[in-house]
C-alpha positions in Angstrom: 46.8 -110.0 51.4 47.8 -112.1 48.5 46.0 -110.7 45.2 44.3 -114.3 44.1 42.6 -113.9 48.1 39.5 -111.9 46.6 39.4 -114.7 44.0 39.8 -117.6 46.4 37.6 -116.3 48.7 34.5 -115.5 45.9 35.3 -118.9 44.4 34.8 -120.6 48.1 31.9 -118.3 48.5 30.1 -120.0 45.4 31.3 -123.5 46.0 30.1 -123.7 49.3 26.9 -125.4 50.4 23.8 -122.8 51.0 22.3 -122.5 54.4 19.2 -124.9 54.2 15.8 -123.5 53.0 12.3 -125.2 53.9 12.0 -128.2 51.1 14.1 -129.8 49.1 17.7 -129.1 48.7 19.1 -127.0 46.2 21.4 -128.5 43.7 21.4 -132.1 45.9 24.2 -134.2 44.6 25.6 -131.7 42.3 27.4 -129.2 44.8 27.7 -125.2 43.6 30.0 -125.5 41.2 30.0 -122.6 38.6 27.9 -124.0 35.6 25.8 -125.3 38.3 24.8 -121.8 39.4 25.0 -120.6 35.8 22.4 -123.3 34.9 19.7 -120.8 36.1 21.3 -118.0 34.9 21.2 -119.6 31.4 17.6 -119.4 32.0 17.5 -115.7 30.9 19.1 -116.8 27.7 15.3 -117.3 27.0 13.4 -114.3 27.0 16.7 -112.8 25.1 16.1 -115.5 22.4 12.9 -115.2 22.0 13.1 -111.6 22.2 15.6 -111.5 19.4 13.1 -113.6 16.9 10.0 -111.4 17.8 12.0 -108.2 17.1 13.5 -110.0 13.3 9.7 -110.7 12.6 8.8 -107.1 13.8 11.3 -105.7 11.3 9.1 -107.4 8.9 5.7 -106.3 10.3 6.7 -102.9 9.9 6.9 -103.5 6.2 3.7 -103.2 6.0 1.5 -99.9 5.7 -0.2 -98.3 8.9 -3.5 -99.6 10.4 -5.8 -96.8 11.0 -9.2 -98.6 12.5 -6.9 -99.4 16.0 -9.4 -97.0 17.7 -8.8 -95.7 21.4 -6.6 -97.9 23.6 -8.6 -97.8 27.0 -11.7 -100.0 25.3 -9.3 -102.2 23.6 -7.3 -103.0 26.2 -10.7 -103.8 28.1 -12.0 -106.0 25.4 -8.2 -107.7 25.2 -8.3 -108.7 28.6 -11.6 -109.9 28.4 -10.5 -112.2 25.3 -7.8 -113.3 27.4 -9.3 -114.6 29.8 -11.9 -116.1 28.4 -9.5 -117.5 25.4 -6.2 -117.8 26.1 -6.2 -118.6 30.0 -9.7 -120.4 30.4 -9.5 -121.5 26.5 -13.0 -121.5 26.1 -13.0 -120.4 22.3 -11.0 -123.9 21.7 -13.1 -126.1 24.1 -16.0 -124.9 22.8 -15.6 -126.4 19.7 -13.2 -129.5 20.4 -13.0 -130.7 23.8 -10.0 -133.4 23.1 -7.7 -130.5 21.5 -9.1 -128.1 23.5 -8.0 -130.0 26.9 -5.0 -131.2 25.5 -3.8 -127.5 25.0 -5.0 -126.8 28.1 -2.8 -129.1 30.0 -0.1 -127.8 27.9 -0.6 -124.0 28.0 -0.6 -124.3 31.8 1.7 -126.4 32.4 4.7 -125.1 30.4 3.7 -121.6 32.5 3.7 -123.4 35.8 7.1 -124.6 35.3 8.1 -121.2 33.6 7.3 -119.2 36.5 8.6 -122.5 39.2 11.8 -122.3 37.3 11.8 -118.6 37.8 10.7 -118.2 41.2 13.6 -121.6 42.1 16.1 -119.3 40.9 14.9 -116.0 42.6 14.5 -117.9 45.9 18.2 -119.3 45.7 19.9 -116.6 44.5 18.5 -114.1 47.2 19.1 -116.6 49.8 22.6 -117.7 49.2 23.9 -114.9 47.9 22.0 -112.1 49.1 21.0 -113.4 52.7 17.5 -113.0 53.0 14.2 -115.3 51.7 12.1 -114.0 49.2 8.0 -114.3 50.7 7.5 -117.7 48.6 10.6 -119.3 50.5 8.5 -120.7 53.2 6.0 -122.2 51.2 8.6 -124.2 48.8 6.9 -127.3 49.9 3.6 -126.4 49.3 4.9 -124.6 45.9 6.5 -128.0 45.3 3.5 -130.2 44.8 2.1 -127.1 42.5 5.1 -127.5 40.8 4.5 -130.9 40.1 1.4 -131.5 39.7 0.4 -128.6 37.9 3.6 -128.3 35.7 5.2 -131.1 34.7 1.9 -133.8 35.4 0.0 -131.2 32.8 2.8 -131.3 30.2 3.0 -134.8 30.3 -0.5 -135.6 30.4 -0.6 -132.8 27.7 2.3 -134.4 25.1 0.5 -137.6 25.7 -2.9 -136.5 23.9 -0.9 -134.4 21.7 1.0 -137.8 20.4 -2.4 -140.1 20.7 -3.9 -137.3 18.4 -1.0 -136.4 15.9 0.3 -139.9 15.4 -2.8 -142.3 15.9 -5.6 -140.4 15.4 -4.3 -138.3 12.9 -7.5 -136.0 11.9 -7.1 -134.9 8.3 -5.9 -130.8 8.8 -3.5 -132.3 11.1 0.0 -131.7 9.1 3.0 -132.9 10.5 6.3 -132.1 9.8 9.7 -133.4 11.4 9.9 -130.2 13.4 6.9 -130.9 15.2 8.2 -134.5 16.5 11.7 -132.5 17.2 9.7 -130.3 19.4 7.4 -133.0 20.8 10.3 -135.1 21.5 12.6 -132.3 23.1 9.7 -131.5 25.6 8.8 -135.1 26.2 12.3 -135.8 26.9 13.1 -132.5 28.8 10.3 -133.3 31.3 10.9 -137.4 32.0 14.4 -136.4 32.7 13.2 -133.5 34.9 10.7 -136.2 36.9 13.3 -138.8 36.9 15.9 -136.9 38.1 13.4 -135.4 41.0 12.9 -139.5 42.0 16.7 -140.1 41.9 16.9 -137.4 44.6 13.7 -138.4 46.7 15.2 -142.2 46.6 18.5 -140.5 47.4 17.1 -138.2 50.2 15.2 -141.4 51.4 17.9 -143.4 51.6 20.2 -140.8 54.0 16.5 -140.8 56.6 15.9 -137.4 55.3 13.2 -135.6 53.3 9.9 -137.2 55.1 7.5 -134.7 52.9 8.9 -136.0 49.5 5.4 -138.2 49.3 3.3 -135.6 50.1 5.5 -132.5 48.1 5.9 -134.2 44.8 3.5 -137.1 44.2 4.9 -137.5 40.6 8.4 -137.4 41.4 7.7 -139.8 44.5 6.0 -142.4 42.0 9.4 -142.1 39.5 11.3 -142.7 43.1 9.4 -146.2 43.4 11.2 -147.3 40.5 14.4 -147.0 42.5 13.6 -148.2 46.3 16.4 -150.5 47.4 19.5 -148.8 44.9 22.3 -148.2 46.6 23.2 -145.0 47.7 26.2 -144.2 45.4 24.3 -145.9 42.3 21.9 -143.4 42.4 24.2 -140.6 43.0 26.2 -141.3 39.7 22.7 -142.0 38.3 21.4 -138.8 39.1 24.6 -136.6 38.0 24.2 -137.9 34.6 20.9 -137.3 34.4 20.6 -133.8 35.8 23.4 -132.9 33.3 21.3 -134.5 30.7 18.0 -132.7 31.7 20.2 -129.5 31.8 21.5 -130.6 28.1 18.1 -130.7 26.8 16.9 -127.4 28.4 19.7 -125.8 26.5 18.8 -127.3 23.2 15.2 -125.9 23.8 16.8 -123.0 24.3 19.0 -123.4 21.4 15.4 -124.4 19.1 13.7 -121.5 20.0 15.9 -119.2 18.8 16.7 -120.6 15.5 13.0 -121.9 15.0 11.1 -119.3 16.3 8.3 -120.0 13.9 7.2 -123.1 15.4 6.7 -121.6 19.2 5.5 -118.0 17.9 2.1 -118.5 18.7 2.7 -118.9 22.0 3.7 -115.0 22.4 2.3 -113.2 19.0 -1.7 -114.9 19.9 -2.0 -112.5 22.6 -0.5 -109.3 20.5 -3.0 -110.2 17.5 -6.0 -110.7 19.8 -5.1 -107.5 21.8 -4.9 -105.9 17.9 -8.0 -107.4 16.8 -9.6 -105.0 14.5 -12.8 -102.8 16.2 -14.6 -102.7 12.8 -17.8 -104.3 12.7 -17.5 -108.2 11.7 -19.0 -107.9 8.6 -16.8 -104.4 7.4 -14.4 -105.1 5.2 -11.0 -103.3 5.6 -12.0 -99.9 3.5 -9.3 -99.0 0.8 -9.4 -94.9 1.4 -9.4 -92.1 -1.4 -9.3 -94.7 -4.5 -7.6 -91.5 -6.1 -4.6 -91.3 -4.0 -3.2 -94.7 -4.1 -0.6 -95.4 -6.4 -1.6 -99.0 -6.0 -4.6 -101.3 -5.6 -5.0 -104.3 -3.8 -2.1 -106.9 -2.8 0.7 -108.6 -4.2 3.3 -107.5 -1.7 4.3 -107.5 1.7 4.1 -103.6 1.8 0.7 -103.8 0.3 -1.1 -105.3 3.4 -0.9 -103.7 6.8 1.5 -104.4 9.5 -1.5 -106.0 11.6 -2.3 -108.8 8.7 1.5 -109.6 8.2 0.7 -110.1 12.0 -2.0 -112.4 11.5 0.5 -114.9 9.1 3.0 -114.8 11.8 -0.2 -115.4 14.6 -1.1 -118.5 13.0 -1.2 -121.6 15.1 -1.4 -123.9 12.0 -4.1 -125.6 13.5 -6.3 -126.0 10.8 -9.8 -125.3 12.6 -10.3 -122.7 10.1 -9.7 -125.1 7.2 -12.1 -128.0 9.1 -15.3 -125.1 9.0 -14.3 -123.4 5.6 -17.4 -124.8 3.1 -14.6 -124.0 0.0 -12.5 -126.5 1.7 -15.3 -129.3 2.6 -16.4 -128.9 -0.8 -13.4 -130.0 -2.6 -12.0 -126.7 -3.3 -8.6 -125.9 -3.9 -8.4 -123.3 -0.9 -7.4 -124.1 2.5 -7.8 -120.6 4.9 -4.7 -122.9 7.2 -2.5 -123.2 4.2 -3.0 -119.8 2.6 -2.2 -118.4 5.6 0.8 -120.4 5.9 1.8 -120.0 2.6 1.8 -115.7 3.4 3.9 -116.6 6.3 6.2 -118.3 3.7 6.1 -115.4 1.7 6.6 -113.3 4.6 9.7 -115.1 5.4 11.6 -115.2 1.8 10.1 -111.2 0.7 10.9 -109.7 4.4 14.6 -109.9 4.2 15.2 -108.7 0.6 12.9 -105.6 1.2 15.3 -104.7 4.8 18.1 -105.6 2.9 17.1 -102.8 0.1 15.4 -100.5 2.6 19.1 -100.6 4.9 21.3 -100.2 1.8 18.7 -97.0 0.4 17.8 -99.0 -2.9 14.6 -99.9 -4.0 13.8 -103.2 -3.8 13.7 -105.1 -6.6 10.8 -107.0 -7.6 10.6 -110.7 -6.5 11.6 -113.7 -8.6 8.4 -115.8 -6.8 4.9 -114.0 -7.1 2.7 -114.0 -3.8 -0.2 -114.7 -5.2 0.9 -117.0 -8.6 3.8 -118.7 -7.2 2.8 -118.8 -3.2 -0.9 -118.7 -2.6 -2.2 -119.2 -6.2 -5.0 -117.7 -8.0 -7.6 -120.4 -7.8 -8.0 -120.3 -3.6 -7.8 -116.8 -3.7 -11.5 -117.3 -5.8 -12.4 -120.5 -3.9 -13.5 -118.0 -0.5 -17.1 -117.4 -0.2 -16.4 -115.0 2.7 -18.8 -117.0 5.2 -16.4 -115.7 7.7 -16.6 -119.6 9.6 -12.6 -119.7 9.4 -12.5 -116.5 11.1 -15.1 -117.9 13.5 -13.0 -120.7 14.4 -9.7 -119.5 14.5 -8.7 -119.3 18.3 -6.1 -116.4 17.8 -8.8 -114.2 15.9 -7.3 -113.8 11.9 -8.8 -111.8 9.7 -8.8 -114.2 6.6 -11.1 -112.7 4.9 -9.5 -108.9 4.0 -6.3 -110.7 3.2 -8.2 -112.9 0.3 -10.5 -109.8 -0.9 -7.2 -107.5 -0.8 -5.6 -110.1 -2.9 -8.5 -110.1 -5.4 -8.4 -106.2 -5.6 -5.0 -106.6 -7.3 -6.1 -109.2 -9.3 -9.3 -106.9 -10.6 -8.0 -103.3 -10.2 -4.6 -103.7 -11.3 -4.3 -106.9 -13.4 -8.5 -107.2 -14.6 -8.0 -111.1 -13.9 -10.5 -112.9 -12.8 -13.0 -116.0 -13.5 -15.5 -115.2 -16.4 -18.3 -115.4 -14.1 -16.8 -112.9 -12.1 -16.3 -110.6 -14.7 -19.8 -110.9 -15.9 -21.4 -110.3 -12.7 -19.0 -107.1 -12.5 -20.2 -105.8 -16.2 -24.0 -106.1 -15.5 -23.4 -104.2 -12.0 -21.6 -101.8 -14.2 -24.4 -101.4 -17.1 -27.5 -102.9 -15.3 -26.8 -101.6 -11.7 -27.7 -105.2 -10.6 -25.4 -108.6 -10.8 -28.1 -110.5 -12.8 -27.5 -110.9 -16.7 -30.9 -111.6 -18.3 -33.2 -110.6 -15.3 -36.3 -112.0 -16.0 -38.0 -108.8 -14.7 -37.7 -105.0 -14.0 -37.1 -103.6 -10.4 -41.0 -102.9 -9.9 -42.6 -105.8 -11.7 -43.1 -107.6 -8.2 -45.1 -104.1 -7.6 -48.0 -105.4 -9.7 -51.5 -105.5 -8.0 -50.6 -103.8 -5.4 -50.8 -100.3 -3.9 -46.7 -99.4 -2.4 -45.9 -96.4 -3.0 -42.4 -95.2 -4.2 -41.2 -92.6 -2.0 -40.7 -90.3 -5.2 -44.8 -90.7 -5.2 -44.9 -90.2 -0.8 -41.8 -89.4 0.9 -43.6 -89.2 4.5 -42.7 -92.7 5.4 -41.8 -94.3 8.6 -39.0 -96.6 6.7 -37.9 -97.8 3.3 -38.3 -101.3 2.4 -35.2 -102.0 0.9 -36.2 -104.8 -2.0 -32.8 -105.8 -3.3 -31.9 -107.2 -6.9 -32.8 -110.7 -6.5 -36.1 -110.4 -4.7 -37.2 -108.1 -7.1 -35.4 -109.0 -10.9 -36.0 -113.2 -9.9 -39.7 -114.1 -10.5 -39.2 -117.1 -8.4 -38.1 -114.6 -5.4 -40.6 -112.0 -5.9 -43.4 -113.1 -3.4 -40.8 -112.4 -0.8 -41.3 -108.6 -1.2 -44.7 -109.0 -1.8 -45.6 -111.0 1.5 -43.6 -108.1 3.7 -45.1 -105.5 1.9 -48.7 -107.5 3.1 -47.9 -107.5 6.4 -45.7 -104.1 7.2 -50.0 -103.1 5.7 -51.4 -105.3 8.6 -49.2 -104.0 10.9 -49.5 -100.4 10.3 -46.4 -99.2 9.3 -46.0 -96.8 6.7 -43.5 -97.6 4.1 -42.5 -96.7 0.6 -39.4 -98.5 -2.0 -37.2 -96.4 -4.2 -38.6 -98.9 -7.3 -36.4 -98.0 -10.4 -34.5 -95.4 -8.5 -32.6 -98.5 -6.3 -29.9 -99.9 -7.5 -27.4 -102.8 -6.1 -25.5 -102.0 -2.9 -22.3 -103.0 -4.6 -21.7 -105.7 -2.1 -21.3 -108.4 -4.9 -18.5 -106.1 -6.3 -17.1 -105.0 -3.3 -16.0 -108.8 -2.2 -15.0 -109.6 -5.4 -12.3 -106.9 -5.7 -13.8 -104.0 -7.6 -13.6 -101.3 -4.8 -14.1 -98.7 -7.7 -17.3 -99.9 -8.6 -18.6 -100.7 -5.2 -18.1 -96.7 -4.3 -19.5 -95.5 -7.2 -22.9 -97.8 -6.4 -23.0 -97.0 -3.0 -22.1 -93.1 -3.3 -25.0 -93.1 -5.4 -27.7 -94.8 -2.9 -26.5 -92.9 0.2 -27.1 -89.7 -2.3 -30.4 -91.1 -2.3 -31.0 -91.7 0.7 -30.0 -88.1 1.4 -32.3 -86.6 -1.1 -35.9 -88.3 0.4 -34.4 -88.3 3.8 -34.5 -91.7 4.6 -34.0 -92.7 8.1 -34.4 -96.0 8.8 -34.1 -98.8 6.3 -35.5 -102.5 6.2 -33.5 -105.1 3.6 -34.6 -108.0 2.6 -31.1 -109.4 1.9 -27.9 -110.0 4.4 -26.1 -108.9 1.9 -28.1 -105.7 1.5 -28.2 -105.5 5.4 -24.1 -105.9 5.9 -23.6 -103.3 2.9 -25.5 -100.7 4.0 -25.0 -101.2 8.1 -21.2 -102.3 8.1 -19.7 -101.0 5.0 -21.8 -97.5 4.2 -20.9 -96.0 7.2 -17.2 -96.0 5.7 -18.7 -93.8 2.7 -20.2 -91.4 5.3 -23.8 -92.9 5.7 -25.4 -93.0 9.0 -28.9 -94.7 8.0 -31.2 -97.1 10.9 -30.8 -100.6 8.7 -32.5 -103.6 10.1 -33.3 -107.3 9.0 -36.5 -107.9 8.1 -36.7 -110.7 11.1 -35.5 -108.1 13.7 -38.4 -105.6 12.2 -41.0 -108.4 11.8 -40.1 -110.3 15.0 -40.8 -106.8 17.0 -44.3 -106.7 15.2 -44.9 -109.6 16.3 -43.6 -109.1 20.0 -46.2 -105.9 20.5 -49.0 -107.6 18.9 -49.0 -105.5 15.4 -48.4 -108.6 14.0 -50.9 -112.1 14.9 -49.7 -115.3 13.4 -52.9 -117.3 14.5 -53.3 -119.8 11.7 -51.4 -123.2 11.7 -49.4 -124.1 9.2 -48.3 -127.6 10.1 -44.8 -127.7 8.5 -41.9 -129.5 10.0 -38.8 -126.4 9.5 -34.9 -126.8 9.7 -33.6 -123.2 9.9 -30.6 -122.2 7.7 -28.7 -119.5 9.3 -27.3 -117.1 6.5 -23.9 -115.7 6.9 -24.2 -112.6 6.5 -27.3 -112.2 8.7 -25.3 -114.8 11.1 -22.0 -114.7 11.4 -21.3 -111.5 10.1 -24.2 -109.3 11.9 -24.7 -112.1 14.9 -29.0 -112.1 14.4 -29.7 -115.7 15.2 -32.1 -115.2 17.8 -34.7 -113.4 15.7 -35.3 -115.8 13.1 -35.8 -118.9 15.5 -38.2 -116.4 17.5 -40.4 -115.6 14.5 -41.0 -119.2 14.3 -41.4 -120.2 17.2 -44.4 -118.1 17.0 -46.2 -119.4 14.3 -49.0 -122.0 15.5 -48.2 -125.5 14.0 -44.3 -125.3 13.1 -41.8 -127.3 14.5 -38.4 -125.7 14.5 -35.6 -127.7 13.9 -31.8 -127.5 13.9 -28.8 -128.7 12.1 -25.8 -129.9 13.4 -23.9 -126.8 11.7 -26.0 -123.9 13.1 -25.4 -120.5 14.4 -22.1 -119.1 14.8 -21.1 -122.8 13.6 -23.5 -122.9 10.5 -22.5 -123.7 6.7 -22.8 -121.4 3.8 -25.2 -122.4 1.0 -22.1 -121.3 -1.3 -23.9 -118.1 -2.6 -21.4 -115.5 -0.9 -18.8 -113.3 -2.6 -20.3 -113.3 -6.1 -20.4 -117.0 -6.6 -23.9 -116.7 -6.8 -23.0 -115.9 -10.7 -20.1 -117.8 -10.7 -19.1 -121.6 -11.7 -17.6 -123.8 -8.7 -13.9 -124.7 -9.3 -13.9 -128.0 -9.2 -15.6 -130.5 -6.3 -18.8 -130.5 -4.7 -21.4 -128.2 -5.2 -22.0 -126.6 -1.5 -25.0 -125.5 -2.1 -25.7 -130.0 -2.4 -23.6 -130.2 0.9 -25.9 -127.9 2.6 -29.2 -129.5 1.2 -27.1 -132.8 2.8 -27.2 -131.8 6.4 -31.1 -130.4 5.8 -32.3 -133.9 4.8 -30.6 -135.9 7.5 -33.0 -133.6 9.3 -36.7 -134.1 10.8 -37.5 -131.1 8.8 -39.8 -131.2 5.3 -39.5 -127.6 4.8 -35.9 -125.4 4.8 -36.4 -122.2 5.6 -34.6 -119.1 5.0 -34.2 -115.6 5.1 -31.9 -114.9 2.6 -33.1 -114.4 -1.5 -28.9 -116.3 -2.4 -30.6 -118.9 0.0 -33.9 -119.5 -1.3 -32.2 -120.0 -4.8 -29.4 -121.8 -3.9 -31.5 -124.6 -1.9 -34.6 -124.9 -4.7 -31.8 -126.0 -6.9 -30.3 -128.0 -4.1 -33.7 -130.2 -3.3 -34.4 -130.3 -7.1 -30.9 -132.0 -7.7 -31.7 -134.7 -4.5 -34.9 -135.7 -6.4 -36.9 -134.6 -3.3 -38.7 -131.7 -4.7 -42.0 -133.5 -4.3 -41.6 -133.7 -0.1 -39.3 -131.1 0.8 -39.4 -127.7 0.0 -37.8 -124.1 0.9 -39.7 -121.2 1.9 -38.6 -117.8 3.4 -40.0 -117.1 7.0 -41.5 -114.2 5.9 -44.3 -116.3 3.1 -44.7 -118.6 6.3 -45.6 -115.7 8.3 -47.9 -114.2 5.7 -49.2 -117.8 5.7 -50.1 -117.8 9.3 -51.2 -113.9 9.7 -54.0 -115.0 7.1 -53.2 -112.5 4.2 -52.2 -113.0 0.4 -48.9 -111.6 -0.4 -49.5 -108.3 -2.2 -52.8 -107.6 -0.9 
């Protein structure tokens, strides 16, 4: 036997036409030739690209310090797979909100996948029948798989780049950025899929034309429309037609191929949304990432890649650059300089020029030396990082789940802990919490003047109570606030409950300080109240304030407290559910229910509010556009209660906006930062002498027939 016979013979083997399979023909007018066959092996070149790029960025994530609030893995996977499907294959979280993007992602999620896995299985199906001599259990259903193909693959990418170019180059909404990378990538799919349907027509006209291939109407619709286009071309004309176009379409898959490798970033979503909504954090919404043993950290806060955790340099990578999180951020709406999209984008940034010079110290055993761009002055900048009102709506809309929010308040920890830069109204609000024990500079009052005329009891006076009504700073130190406390002290009389306050013994919960960077002081203020809580025993606890609520339910627990907390429209709404409680009187007022973020978003109580009023004889409840999970801050949040807006619109104005373009005469609240921020809002419409503010619980009073206080 000649030596080149093994050589001949393999090369005949692969040149030679396949057996026939059900459907189309493989490779029809291009033969076997090598790059023919390759063409699907290039296909793996894929996952290896893409591979490659996740494992570059996951160099980089693993800059970043360990994540210890991952919890066990059975519940999480559990919950993953729930988000996944609900999210990612049904995308619910982005029809919800936006049908047009939301389809038009849809169409393009699925149908990318469809013709991953029909590109896959093709392959698979040839290779083990040519080569290996037996059909896979899809072979006899290529026809079938062949309209799925079709339909399902390529008409949803099409249909899909067609709303995605309707909506990024004629309707153009405002977070929309484009850059040239996204027409590149528009463009290569748009082209890579024409080609793909043409070429299918070319070889349904061709097949056509030899009296073969009667299913080609019924197996590819699509491609049998593109075939229309060339009914009556002769035979060899569509041959050389169809050559050059298959090697085109092949051309273009490899530059795809080529783009995702060497622009990973623009694709990244696509694999690192389900790893960052598999990693989700299991803390409660409204916790904030704690910062440990203040004492054992060599640094505070962040203002380097190693200083956040591996899963928040996850969260930059995540990000779709979508911009649903800067369309619901109030900062943003308002004229602010923040934009959650961009600041997350500018991390990434920062991800992507810090990463490699802190592997390239960490390989050569040198400490890396410090960066000639800061993150937050040069990348990010100082006035967004102040801008966020942690309402936790760009959290609510992002569709890969990022956790904005610790990112911004880790960014202000460095600015407070380490550098003691901040706005002055900031800084004031932190020195009254320091020497007051309460954010307000100039109270009008004393922790117990709202006490006056009544008969509550502090529990250092009687410590057999049922619960402690926690009053909170502003209900009690703002005069205008303080009927609040006095109407739930009426009813929690009426309805039998025994209750005492901690009167001068309270103190603020620290949440103020705690969002605005000062960890230190939000420990020392909160070590101090769960010691008291401790010394009378306190069980259960009923606030007053969100704020109040979130501290001491989502963030104590981190300091070792285990206290009951509950909203006062949880606690009042049961009253009223068992009868304790009997709103009989009407009231006849017209209300528009504010939901408060921090009662809202963050702790997800929507449903008592809405139920306390509906209970009250004579009051119409009714609803802004912006409501629930999808409500609007009344700019109070994260200090700036105390603290001067930045520049634009006042948000507190935008909110009293959307309240007048309501039925509504009355806004009502349950939230002190609230009830402030919308008396000032009304007074600045001019409106003061028809509409008006009240917290549910003076309504209730109102309708249950006693005087606050009594």
């Amino acid at each position: 036997m000649s030596p080149t016979q093994p050589i001949l013979t393999l090369a005949s083997s692969l040149l030679a036409k396949a057996p026939d399979m059900p459907g189309r023909e493989d490779f029809w007018n291009i033969g076997y030739p090598l790059f023919g066959v390759a063409a699907y092996l290039f296909f793996l070149i894929l996952p290896m690209a893409i591979g490659l790029a996740i494992y570059k960025r996951y160099r980089i994530w693993r800059l970043g310090r360990p994540m210890p609030d991952l919890g066990p893995w059975g519940p999480r996977i559990k919950r993953a797979i729930g988000l996944l499907s609900r999210d990612v294959l049904a995308h619910h979280r982005f029809i919800k909100r936006e049908v047009y993007p939301g389809i038009m992602h849809f169409f393009l999620f699925w149908g990318l996948t469809v013709l991953l896995i029909a590109t896959t299985v093709s392959g698979l199906e040839f290779w083990s029948h040519k080569y290996l001599s037996f059909n896979l259990p899809t072979t006899p259903f290529r026809v079938q798989a062949d309209f799925l193909w079709d339909v399902f693959g390529g008409g949803f990418v099409l249909a899909g780049l067609a709303m995605a170019a309707i909506r990024r180059y004629f309707i153009r909404p405002k977070r929309l950025t484009t850059f040239a990378d996204d027409t590149v990538f528009l463009g290569l799919l748009a082209i890579l899929v024409l080609t793909g349907f043409t070429v299918e027509g070319l070889r349904i006209a061709g097949s056509l034309a030899e009296g073969s291939m009667d299913w080609a109407e019924r197996a590819a619709p699509i491609g049998w429309l593109f075939s229309r286009a060339f009914t009556g071309m002769d035979r060899h004309a569509i041959g050389i037609a169809h050559a050059i176009l298959w090697w085109t379409h092949i051309y273009f898959f490899m530059t795809i191929l080529v783009y995702v490798a060497t622009r990973f970033s623009k694709i990244s979503h696509i694999f690192l949304s389900p790893a960052n909504i598999l990693l989700r954090s299991d803390r409660p919404l409204g916790a904030l990432r704690p910062m440990g043993d203040l004492e054992k950290l060599e640094r505070f806060g962040a203002s380097d890649l190693p200083d956040f955790t591996w899963k928040q340099l996850l969260d930059f990578d995540a990000c779709t650059n979508c911009g649903r999180c800067q369309d619901n951020c109030p900062a943003y709406l308002s004229g602010k300089e923040l934009s959650p999209r961009k600041l997350i984008q500018d991390l990434r940034a920062y991800s992507s020029y810090r990463g490699p010079q802190l592997l390239a110290a960490r390989a050569a055993g040198q400490e890396a030396p410090p960066p000639d761009k800061a993150m937050i002055a040069d990348f990010v900048g100082t006035t967004p990082v102040w801008d966020c009102v942690t309402c936790r709506a760009c959290m609510e809309a992002c569709p890969v789940y990022i956790e904005h929010i610790d990112s911004i308040v880790d960014m202000r920890r460095h600015l407070v802990m380490e550098q003691a830069a901040m706005p002055e109204g900031a800084q004031g609000v932190l020195e009254s919490m320091e020497r007051r024990g309460h954010p307000w500079r100039g109270a009008q009052a004393t922790r117990t003047d709202w006490m006056d005329g009544t008969d509550v009891k502090t529990l250092a006076d009687d410590a057999d109570v049922e619960v402690l009504l926690w009053v909170g700073c502003t209900p009690a130190l703002n005069v205008q606030n303080q009927r609040v406390p006095r109407a739930m002290a009426s009813l929690l009389k009426v309805a039998g409950v025994k209750f005492g306050v901690l009167g001068n013994e309270e103190t603020c919960t620290g949440d103020p300080a705690r969002r605005l960077g000062n960890e230190l002081l939000f420990q020392m203020m909160a070590q101090q109240n769960i010691q008291t809580f401790k010394s009378y025993n306190v069980k259960k606890v009923i606030t007053l304030c969100p704020h109040c609520f979130n501290a001491i339910k989502n963030d104590y627990p981190q300091l070792g407290s285990n206290v009951e907390v509950v909203h006062y429209t949880e606690f009042v709404d049961q009253l009223i559910k068992e009868g304790r409680l009997k709103p009989v009187k009407s009231v006849n007022i017209e209300m528009t229910y504010h939901d408060s973020c921090y009662l809202g978003r963050h702790n997800r109580v929507f449903d008592a509010p809405r139920s306390i009023a509906r209970a009250i004889p004579g009051l119409t409840l009714h609803e802004m556009d912006r409501r629930r999970e999808h409500g609007f801050c009344c700019g109070a949040g994260a200090g700036h209660m105390w603290m001067e807006d930045s520049g634009g619109q006042r948000i507190n104005h935008m909110r009293t906006d959307q309240f007048l373009e309501t039925k509504g005469n009355t806004l009502g609240v349950s939230c002190p930062f609230c009830l402030q921020m919308f008396q000032e809002g009304i007074a600045s419409k001019g409106v003061a002498e028809t509409k008006q503010t009240k917290d549910l619980l003076e309504v209730v009073v109102e309708s249950v027939g006693v005087e606050p206080g009594t």
